[in-house]
Every structure is written in structure tokens, then in C-alpha cells.
N, C-alpha and C positions, 0 to 999 in steps of 0.2 A: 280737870283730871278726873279719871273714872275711876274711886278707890275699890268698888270690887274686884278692877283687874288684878289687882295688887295685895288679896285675901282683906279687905279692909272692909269694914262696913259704911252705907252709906252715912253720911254726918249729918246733923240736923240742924246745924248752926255754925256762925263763923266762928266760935271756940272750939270744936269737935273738927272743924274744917283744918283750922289752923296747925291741931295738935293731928291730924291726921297725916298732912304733908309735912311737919314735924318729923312724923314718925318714917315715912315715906324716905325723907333725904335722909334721915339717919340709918336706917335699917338695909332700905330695897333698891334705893337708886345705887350707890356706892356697888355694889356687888353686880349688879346691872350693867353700869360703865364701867367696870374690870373687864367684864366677860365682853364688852363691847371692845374695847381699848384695845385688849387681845387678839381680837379680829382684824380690826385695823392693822394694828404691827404686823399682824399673821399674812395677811394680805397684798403688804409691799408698796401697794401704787396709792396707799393715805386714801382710798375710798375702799367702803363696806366690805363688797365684791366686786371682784373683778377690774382690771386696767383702766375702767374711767367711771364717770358718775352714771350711777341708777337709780329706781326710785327710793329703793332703799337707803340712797346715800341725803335725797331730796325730804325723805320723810324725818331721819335722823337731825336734817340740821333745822327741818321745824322745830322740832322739840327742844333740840338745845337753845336756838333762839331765842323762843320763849322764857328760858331758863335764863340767858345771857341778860337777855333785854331788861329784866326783874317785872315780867310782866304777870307772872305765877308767883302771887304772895306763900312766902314760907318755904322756899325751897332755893336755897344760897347759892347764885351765881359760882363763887367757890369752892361745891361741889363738883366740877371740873378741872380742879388745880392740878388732883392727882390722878388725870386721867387724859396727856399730853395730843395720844392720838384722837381720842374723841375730839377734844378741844381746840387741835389742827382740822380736823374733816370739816368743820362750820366755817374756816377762811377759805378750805381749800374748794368748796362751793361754792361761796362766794365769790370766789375768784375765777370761777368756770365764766367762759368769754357772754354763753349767752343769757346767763342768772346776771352777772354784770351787767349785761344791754338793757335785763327788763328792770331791772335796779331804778338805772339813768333813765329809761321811758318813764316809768312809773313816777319820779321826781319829776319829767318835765310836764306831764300830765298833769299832776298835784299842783305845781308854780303855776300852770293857767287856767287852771279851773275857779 
């Protein structure tokens, strides 16, 4: 994560690190994923814009991912509890026919490597 996006300085260690994505989910992200949440609902068909997936919907469920996965120390899975449609839009990628295919490629690739 880049915390100057986010007015934060950079850290200089994983205690600075830690208490900065601390601050991150408590302050930035929450208000983030409203304004996001809002868009979704506003939008109808459970993707960013517009009637089916775009990049913006593909760039969205990176990050939530990320976040799901607890792959980003410090920043609580949980912070999506109160924010239904963002937290729909990572299945509902997922569930898109050909993110699903390269899912199953990607698994069968890894089993024979």
C-alpha cells in the first residue's frame, strides 16, 4: 500500500507500518467503501459501472482480495461487513464465466507443474 495516496507519511518500519494501516482502516478506508457501496447500489447491475464487468470492477475486486485473503497485515477482513455491495461485487467477479475459467486453468496449471 502507498500511504502518501492516503495524506500519510511514508513509514520507516513495521511499527510505523502497522499503526499506519491501523489508521488507514480506521479513518480512510470505511468512508472509501461507503462512497464505493453507494455506487454499486446506485448502479443496479452489482458492478462499478455500467450493465456488466469493467476494469474498474477487475481492479476493485484486486484490492478487496487482497483484503479478504489477510494478505495485507493490518487491515481487518471485517472492514467489509458494513459495506454489503462492495462485498457482493468480489463474488460477483468471481463468478463472471471467464474469471471463473482462468480460476480452473490456473489451478490445473499449478496441479501439474
Amino acid at each position: 500500500m502507498a500511504p502518501m495516496r492516503y495524506g500519510f507519511a511514508p513509514y520507516a518500519n513495521d511499527e510505523e507500518k502497522a499503526a499506519m494501516r491501523q489508521r488507514l482502516a480506521a479513518e480512510v478506508l470505511p468512508k472509501l467503501l461507503a462512497k464505493l457501496n453507494t455506487i454499486i447500489e446506485g448502479n443496479g447491475s452489482g458492478f462499478v459501472v455500467g450493465p456488466s464487468i469493467t476494469i474498474a470492477d477487475l481492479k476493485w475486486y484486486f484490492h478487496i482480495g487482497m483484503v479478504l485473503s489477510g494478505f495485507v497485515d493490518d487491515i481487518p477482513p471485517a472492514l467489509f461487513d458494513d459495506h454489503p455491495h462492495v462485498k457482493n461485487l468480489y463474488q460477483k467477479v468471481r463468478d463472471v464465466p471467464e474469471v471463473r475459467a482462468w480460476y480452473e486453468a490456473e489451478a490445473s496449471r499449478k496441479a501439474s507443474a
